[in-house]
N, C-alpha and C positions, 0 to 999 in steps of 0.2 A: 504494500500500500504506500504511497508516491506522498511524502509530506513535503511544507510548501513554505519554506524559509521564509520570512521577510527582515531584508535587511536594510541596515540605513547607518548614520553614520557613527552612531552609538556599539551596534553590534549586528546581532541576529536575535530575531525570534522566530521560536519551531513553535505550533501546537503538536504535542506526541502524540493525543490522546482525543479522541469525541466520543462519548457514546454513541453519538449515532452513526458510528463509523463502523460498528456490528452491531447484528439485531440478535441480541441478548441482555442478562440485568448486566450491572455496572460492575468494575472493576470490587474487588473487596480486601483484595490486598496483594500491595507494590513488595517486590523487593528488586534492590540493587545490586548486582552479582558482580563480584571483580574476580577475574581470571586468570592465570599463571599463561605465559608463553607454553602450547603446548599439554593444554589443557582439553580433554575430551569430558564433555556431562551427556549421561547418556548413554543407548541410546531407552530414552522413558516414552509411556503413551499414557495417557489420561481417557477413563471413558464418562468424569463427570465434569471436570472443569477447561476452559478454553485460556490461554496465554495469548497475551498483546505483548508486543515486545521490539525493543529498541536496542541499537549498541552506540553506546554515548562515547567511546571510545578503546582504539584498538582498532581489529581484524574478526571478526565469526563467522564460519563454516557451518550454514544451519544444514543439516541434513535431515530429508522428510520422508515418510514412508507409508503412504495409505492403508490403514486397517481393515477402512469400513466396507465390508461387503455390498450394499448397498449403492456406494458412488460409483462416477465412472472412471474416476482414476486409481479404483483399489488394486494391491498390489502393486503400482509405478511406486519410485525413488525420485528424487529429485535431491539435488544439493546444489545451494547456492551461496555464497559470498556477500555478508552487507558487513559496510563502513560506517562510522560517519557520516562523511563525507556524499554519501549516497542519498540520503534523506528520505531512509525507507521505514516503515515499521512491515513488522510478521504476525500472522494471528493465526495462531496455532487452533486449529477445531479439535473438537474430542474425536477420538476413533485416527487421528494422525500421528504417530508413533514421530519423535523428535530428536536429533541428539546435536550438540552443539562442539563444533571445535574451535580454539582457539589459536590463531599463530603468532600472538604477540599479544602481553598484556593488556588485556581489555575490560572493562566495565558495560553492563547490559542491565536496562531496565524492564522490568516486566511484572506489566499485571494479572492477577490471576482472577478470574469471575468465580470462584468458591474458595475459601479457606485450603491451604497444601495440608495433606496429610496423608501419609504414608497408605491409607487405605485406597488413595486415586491415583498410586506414581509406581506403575509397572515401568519393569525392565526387559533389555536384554541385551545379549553381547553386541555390541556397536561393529563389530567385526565379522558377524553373521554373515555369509556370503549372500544367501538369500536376500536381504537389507538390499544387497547393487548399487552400497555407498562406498564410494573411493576417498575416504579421509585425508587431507592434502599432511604430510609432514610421516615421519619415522616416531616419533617422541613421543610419548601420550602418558599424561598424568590422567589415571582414572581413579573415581573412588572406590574402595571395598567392594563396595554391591556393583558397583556396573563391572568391573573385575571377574565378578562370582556367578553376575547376571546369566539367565537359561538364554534358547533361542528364539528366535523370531515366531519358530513354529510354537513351542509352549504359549507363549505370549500373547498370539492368534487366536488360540484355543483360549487363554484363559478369559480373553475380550470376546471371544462368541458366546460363551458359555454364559457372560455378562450380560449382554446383550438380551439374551435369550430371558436373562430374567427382568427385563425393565414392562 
């Protein structure tokens, strides 16, 4: 989503954020995430809450993965590149498996539409060949659980399984 600088001789102003910029309730809580060079988070998918999200600075490698059976782009990958300097934001939908790489110290802001908790933040190996994400760098700082994370296919099943009960 293409955000729209206005600048003058003071500086810049970005708006990052409208609600009406997705149709769902309102953000309910911001965190600001700063990243080591070389940084992998991920790869995670949500089947109740939707992420808005910026990179205030640095480099991030968003990498995407469609879960939901239903769409037309389930099963496609896609990986792409935002800056700064791009003046983009990303909105992540539920049922889009996510994982985020780093190639230089960066900071990302990102709204989440329901409280994080451990009970909506599936995993799996970011390295899942299935995935058809080519992570740019050799180096990867992962945490514990994305480290230990099952694959794509568990992860699959366990969001249909999900699904199946809403």
């Amino acid at each position: 989503m293409p955000l729209k600088p206005i600048d003058d001789s003071r500086g810049t102003l970005t708006e990052v954020y409208r609600q009406q910029w997705v149709e769902e309730t309102a953000r309910v809580q911001w965190n600001l995430v700063r990243s080591n060079a070389g940084t992998l988070r991920g790869v995670h998918l949500h089947a109740k809450r939707t992420d808005f999200l910026i990179v205030v600075e640095g480099e991030m490698w968003l990498g995407l993965y469609d879960m939901r059976r239903s769409s037309v782009t389930f099963g496609q990958s896609h990986l792409l590149c935002i800056t700064p300097e791009m003046n983009v934001a990303a909105y992540i939908p539920t049922g889009v498996a996510h994982g985020f790489y780093f190639t230089k110290p960066s900071m990302t802001l990102y709204g989440l539409s329901d409280y994080w908790t451990l009970d909506d933040d599936f995993g799996c190996d970011p390295d899942d060949p299935a995935l058809n994400i080519e992570w740019p760098g050799d180096a990867r700082i992962l945490s514990e659980r994305d480290t230990t994370a099952g694959s794509l296919a568990e992860m699959q099943a366990f969001y249909d399984k999900w699904q199946e009960t809403q």
